[in-house]
C-alpha positions as CSV (number, residue, x, y, z in Angstrom):
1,X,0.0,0.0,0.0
2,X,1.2,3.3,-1.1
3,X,0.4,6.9,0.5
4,X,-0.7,10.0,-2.3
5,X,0.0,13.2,-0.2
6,X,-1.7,16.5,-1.3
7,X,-4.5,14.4,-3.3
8,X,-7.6,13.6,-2.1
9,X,-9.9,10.7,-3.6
10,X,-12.9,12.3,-5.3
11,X,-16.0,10.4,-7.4
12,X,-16.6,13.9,-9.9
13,X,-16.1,12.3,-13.3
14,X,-19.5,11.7,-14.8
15,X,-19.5,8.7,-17.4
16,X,-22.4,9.2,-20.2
17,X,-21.6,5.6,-21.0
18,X,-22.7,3.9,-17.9
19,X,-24.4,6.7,-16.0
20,X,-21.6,6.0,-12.9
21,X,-19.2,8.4,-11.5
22,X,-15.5,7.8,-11.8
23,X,-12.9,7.9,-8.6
24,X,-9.7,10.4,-9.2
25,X,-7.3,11.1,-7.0
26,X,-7.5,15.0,-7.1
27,X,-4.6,17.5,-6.4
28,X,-5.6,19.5,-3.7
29,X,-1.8,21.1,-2.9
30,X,-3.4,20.7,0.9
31,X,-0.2,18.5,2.9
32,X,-2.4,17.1,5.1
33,X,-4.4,15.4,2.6
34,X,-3.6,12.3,1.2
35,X,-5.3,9.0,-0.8
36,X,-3.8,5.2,-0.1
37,X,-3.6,2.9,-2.5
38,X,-1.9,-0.2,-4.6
39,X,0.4,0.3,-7.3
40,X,0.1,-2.1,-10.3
41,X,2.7,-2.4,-13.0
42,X,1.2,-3.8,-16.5
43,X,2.9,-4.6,-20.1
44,X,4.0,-1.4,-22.0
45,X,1.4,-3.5,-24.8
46,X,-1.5,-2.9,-22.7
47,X,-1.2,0.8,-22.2
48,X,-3.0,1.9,-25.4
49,X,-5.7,-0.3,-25.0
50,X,-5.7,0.7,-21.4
51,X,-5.7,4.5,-21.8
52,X,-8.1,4.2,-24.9
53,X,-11.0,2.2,-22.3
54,X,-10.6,5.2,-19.4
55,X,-10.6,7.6,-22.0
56,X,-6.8,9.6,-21.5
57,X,-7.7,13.1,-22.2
58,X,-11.1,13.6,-21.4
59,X,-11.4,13.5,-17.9
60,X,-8.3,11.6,-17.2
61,X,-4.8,12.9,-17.6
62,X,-1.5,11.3,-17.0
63,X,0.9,12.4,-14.6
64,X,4.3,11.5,-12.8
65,X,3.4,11.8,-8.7
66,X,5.9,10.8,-5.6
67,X,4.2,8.2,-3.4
68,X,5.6,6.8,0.0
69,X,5.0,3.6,1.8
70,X,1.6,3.5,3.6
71,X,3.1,1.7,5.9
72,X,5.5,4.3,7.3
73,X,4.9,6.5,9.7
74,X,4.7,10.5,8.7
75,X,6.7,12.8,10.0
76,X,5.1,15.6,11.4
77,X,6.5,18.9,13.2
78,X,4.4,21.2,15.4
């Protein structure tokens, strides 16, 4: 498990399609926000198809982020 800081998890893409709201981990630039998840690696072969199905550039973008191990513990100063 993986810890997202400054993002907060956020259903706000409407899909036409299925008439179902889509989870994105949105920027919020807010340090004490943060989203947990799993990173999974796939074949560089399945990225088109992939990005193609979710629909890369309407509604989803791709970005490089910095993620830490959920597992630690922050670090926090007062």
């Amino acid at each position: 498990m993986f810890r997202l800081v400054e993002h907060a998890l956020r259903f706000h893409k409407w899909s036409r399609k299925d008439q179902s709201a889509k989870c994105d981990a949105l920027f919020t630039g807010n340090p004490e926000d943060f989203v947990i998840g799993a990173l999974f690696e796939i074949p560089r072969s399945e990225k088109g198809p992939l990005d193609r199905a979710e629909g890369l550039g309407f509604g989803y973008d791709e970005k490089r982020v910095t993620v830490t191990d959920a597992l630690e513990p922050v670090n926090k100063s007062v």
